[in-house]
C-alpha positions, 0 to 999 in steps of 0.5 A: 411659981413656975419659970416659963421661959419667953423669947421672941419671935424673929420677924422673917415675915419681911422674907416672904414678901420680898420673896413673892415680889421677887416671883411676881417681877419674874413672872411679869418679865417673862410675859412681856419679854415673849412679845419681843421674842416673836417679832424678831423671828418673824423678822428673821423669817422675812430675810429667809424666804427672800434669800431662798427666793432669789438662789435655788439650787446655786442658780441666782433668780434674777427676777427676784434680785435688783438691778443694780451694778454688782448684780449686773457684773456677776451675772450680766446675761440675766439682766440683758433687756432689764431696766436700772434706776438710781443715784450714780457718780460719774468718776469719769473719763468720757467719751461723745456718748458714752461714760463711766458711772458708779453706783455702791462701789461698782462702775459701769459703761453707760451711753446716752441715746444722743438724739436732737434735743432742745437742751442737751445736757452735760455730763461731767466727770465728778457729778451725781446723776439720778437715771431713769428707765435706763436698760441694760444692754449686752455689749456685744450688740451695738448695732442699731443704737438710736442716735449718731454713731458711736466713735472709736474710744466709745467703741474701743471700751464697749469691746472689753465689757459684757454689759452697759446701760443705755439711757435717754437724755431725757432720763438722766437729771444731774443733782449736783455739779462737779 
């Protein structure tokens, strides 16, 4: 008789479905993660177009950026007759009608329309106010305030600024005390 040699096969079938699982984990992965991919581009869409909004042609909108105290200070004419809300600290000093607030680093002179009032309220050095319907004046233009007149220190710091808020008592609401 004839000797045939035998020898075994090598189980490489094991190879293949590692491959195909492998393939098939890649393919997933790539649908799923082009979902992600659209969501942030369309984020990054929304900040573009609300950039191009508020400068064209190197000329800030002023109607398209808030009003808030550093905007003010780079640009105080575009804001002259505008209305300002929000959370402020009084760093102080103080004047009859007049003081010192601050809002995200940026102080600015604000002067309260001093009226008859049942309760008049007291603002100190220290505090956080919430202000509403505040407007943003041209400092230039004193003239015609509502209320007593202004006295000399108020006066004497309205002359080195361009801008300042005046706000009625009735829209400044202290949240904590000094």
């Amino acid at each position: 008789m004839a000797e045939i040699p035998v020898e075994k096969k090598s189980g490489l079938g094991w190879l293949w479905w590692l491959l195909a699982a492998l393939l098939l984990a890649l393919l997933l992965w790539w649908l799923f993660a082009d979902d992600d991919n659209d969501a942030i581009e369309a984020d990054e869409v929304v900040v573009e177009e609300t950039t191009d909004n508020v400068v064209t042609d190197g000329v800030v909108d002023a109607a398209a950026v808030p009003v808030t105290f550093a905007a003010i200070a780079a640009d105080p004419a575009a804001f002259f007759g505008k209305k300002f809300a929000g959370d402020v600290t009084v760093p102080g000093p103080l004047t009859d009608r007049g003081f010192w607030v601050e809002s995200e680093g940026t102080k600015m002179f604000a002067i309260v329309i001093d009226e008859p009032v049942d309760a008049k309220i007291d603002i100190n050095a220290g505090q956080t106010l919430a202000i509403t319907d505040a407007e943003v004046r041209d400092a230039s233009d004193i003239a015609g305030l509502a209320g007593k007149p202004l006295d000399d220190d108020t006066k004497a710091i309205l002359a080195d600024q361009k801008a300042f808020i005046l706000v009625d008592e009735d829209n400044v609401e202290i949240k904590s005390a000094s």
